[in-house]
N, C-alpha and C positions, 0 to 999 in steps of 0.2 A: 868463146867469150859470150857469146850470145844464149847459149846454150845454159850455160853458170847462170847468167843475170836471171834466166827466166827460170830456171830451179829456186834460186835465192824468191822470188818472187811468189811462187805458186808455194813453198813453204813457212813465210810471212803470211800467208792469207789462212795457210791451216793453221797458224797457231792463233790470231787473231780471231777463228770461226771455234778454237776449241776457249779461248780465255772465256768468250763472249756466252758461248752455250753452258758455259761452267757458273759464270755469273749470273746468267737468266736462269738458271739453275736454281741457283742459292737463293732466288729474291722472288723465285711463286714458281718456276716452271714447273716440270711434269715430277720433281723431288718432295715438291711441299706435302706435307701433311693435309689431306681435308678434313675439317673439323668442323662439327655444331657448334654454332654460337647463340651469344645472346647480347645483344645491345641494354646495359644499363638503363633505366630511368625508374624516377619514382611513380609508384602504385601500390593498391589497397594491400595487404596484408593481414590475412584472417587466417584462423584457426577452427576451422569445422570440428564439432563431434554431432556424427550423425546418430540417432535415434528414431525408432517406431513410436507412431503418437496418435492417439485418437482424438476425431471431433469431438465437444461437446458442447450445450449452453453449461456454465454458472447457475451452482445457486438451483439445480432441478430437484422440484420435490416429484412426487407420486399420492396422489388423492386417491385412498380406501374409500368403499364402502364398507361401512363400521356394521353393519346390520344387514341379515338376510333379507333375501324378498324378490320383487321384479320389479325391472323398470318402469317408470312412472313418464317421465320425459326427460327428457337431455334439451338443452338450452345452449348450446356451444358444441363448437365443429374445432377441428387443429387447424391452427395458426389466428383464433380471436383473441383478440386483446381484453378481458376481463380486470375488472377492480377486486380489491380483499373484500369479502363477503359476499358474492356474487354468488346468484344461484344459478349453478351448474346443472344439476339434476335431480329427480326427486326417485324417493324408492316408496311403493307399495309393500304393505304387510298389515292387514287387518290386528292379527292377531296384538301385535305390536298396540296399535290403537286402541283398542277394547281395553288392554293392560292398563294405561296409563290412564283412561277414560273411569277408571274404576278406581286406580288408586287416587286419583285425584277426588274422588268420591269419598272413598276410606277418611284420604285427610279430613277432608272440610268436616266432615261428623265429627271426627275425633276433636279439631278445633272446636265446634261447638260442644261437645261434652267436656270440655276444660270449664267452656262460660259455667253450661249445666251443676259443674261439681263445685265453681265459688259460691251459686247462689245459695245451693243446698248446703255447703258448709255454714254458709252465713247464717242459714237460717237456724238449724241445726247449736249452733255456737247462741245463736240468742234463746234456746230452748234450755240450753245446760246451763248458762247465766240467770235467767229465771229460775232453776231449780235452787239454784246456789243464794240468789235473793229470798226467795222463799223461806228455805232454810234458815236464813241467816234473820229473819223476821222472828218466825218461829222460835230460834232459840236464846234471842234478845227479849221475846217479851217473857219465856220460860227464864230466863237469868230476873230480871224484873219482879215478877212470883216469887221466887226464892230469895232474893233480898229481903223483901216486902215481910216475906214469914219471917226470916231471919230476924227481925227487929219484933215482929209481934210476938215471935215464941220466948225472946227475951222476955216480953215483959209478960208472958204466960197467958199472953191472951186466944193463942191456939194449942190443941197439942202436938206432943212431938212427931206423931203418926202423919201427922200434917204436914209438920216440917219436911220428911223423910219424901211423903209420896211429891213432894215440889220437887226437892233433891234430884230424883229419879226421874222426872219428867225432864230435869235441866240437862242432864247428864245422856238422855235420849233426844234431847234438842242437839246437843253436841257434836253425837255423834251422826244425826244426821247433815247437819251443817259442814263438816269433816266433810263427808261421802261426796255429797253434791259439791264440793272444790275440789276434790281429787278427779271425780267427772269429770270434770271443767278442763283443766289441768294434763289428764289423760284424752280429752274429745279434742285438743289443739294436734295432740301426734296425729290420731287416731283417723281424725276426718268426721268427728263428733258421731259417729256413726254412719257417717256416709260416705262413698265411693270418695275419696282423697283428690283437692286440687293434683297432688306430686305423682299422682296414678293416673291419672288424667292426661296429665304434662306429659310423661312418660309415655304415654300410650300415642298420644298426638307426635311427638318428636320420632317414633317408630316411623308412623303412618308417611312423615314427613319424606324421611330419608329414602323410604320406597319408593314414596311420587314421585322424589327428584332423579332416580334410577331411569323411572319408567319413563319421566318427560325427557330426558336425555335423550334415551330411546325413538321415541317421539322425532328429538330433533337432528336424530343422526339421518332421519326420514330424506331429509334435504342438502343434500350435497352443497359445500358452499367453497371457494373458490378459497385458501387458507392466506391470501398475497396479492397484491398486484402482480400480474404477468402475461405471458403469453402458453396459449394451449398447445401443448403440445403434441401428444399425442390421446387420440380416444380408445379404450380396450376393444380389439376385437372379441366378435362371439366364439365361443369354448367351442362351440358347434360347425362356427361357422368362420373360418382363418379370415377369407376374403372380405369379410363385411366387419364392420363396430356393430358394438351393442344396441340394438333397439329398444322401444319402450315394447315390457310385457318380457321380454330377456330375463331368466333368471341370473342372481347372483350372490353371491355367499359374502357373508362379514371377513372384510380383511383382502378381500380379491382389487384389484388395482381395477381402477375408473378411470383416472385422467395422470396425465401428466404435465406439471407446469413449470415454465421458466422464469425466474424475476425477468432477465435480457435477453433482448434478442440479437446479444452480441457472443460471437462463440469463443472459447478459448479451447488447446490444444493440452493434451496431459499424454506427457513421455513418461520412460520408465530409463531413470540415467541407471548406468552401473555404480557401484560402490565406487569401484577405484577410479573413477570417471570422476564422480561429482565436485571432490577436489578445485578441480577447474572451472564451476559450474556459478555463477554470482546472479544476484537480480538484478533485472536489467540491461543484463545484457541481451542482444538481437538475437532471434530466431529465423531462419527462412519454412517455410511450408511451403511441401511441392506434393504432389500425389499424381497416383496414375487415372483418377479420376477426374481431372481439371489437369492436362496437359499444356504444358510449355507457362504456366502460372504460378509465381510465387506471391506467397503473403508472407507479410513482415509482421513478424508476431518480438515478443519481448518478457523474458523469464519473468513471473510475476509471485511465483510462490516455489517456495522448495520444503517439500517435508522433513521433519525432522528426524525421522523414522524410516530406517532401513525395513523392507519387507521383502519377501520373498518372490523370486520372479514369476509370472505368468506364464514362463519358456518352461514344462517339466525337466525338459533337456538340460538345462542351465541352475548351478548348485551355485552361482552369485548371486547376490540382494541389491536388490534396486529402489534406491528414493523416487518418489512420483513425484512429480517435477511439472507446472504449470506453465505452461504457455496463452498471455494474455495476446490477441490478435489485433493490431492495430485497424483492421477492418475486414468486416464479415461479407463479403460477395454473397447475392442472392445461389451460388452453386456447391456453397456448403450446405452439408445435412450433419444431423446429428446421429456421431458414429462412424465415420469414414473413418477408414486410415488413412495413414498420410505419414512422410516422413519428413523429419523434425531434426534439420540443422540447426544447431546450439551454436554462436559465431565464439567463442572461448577465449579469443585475442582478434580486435578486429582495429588493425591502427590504418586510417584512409590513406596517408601519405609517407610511405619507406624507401628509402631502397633495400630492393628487393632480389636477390639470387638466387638461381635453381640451387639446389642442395647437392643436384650429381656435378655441377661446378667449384665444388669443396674438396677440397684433399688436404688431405693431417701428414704434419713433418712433427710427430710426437704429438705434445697439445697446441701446437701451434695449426692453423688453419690457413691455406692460401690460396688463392687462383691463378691461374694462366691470362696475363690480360694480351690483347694483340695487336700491337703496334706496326704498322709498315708492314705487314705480311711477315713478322717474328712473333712467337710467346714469350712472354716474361713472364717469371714467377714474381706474383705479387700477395706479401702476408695480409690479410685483413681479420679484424674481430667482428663476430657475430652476437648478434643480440637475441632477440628472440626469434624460435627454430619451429617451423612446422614439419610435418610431413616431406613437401617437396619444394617448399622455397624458406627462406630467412632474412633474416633482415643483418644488412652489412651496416657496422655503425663507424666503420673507420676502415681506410684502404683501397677506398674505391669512390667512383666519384660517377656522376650521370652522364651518359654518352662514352662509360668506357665498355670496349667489348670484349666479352671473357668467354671461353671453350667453357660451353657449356657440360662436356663431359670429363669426368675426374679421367686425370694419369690413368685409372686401375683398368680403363675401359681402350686407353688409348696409349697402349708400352711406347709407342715412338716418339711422344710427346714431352719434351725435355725444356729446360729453360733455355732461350737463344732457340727452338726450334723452328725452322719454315715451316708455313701453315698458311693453308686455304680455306677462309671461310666456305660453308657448306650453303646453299641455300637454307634458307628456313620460313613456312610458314608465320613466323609473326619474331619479331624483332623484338616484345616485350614477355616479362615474364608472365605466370599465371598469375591473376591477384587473391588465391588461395592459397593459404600456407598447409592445405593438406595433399 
């Protein structure tokens, strides 16, 4: 009897120790699934395209020496602040000088042989108008004569031989009278015989266009600043890498002297892809980071987008890339002009989403769902997705803040099922990345 009761007993306790291990079982024991997770909440959501981008200032020109010769002086060192017409440097060249010292010479004679050729015309023009007065005296009092006979030889009181040689003296008044207005007449084209105002003129306006050649010349002599800006850089010598150009330095027409910036504010110029740019709007935010200024970003912001597909800078690479501006919201004194640096484009940048890892996605067709985890269970939960990065998305329906979903899809984890036990894993950070790449 005894015997019985404490069988009955000692087999009540096993099955009560297997119900109970079966149930701690089902609800986390040593059966559960471990899985990554990710606690819900709202966070930024951005779209990187990243790109290579180099420093520059805005706006940099390159001031020539226009003319041969040697330096004269330099008036300005890199990083002065100069006004437009500021003289930068001067260039020596005799030969230069003597030229334009000479035609400026040329001219002025020539100028005065213009005066030279109105007087002599004038004077000249009143010499051929006395001929023509002359004449014209001459052959009024010979018409005179001949009238005068004309009435006397009517009434017979000369004879005709008389008459005749008046005739012929009128008739050579005539034609001299004729001659000196055709003079006259002809000495207006002519220049009355002298060296012509319009030859003159002509000759002076030559002379002109040379001096202004030569004074040009002259004043390419003096470098002058084409802008307000800042100096940027000064040429070094051909000779000499390590040093700038000194005075007594030669240097050739066309050879670079200075260079200047309107700002001393820098922007950033990427090289987007084609099938990139797309995505690509003004405006929006850039990050700037480089290996040269570590653990340092600049917030820069697309400011210009070309309209012009060109060929890349990569031989390697047979796509075409638009050059793409990056204006910098502030220039730290550890930019230089020229670094590289690489050129985060933000392409979708929404501050506040929710946001889900993307290996937290799994497709039933086109439909989209996740595993959310309740009590140490998965459920399968459908949600719609909005817009999709790289490695998170934004959930715009089916999920809600403070829910936590296995962060790895089904494909990663076969025993993961709807209704499955499941042990969250530890995890470094309870939110997601707030980078959609």
């Amino acid at each position: 009897m005894n015997r019985t009761r404490n069988a009955l007993i000692i087999v009540g306790i096993l099955v009560v120790v297997v119900v109970a291990a079966a149930f701690l079982s089902r609800r986390g024991g040593s059966s559960a699934l471990p899985v990554p997770t990710q606690k819900l909440t709202y966070a930024a959501f951005t779209v990187k395209l990243p790109e290579n981008g180099t420093i520059m200032h805005p706006m940099t020109a390159t001031i020539p020496t226009l003319v041969a010769g040697n330096i004269g002086h330099i008036y300005v060192r890199a990083g002065d602040h100069v006004s437009a017409g500021q003289l930068l440097a001067t260039i020596e060249n005799p030969t230069i000088q003597y030229t334009a010292e000479g035609s400026a010479a040329d001219y002025s004679n020539a100028v005065a042989n213009v005066s030279t050729a109105r007087v002599n015309e004038q004077n000249s023009k009143v010499q051929y108008q006395g001929q023509v007065d002359t004449q014209k005296s001459a052959f009024d009092e010979a018409q005179r004569v001949y009238d005068a006979d004309v009435a006397l030889y009517k009434q017979q009181a000369i004879p005709r031989s008389q008459l005749d040689a008046d005739k012929a003296k009128l008739d050579q008044a005539k034609v001299a009278y004729d001659q000196a207005v055709e003079q006259l007449r002809l000495g207006a084209v002519s220049g009355y015989g002298q060296n012509s105002v319009q030859a003159a003129q002509a000759d002076a306006q030559a002379k002109q266009i040379a001096n202004q050649g030569n004074q040009e010349q002259v004043a390419f002599l003096h470098i002058v600043a084409p802008s307000s800006g800042i100096i940027q850089t000064v040429a070094a010598n051909p000779s000499d890498p390590l040093r700038t150009v000194q005075p007594g330095d030669a240097v050739t027409a066309g050879q670079s002297l200075f260079t200047i910036s309107q700002s001393n504010q820098y922007i950033a110029k990427a090289e987007v892809d084609e099938q990139d740019v797309i995505n690509v709007r003004q405006g929006q935010q850039a990050n700037i980071t480089g290996q040269d200024f570590p653990n340092k970003t600049i917030v820069g912001h697309v400011s210009d987008i070309s309209p012009v597909a060109q060929k890349s800078t990569d031989s390697t690479s047979t796509a075409k890339q638009i050059l793409t501006t990056i204006s910098l919201d502030n220039s730290p004194a550890y930019l230089k002009d020229g670094m590289t640096v690489d050129v985060d484009i933000l392409t979708s940048n929404i501050p506040h989403a929710l946001v889900v890892n993307n290996g937290a996605i799994n497709k039933d067709g086109k439909k989209s769902y996740v595993y959310v985890i309740k009590n140490g269970v998965a459920h399968k939960q459908y949600i719609s997705i909005g817009r999709a990065g790289d490695t998170n998305s934004i959930v715009t329906s089916g999920l809600m803040v403070g829910d936590v979903v296995v962060s790895q899809g089904a494909q990663n984890l076969p025993s993961l099922k709807d209704g499955a036990a499941v042990s969250p894993m530890p995890s470094p950070s309870a939110s997601p990345s707030p980078s959609g790449t």
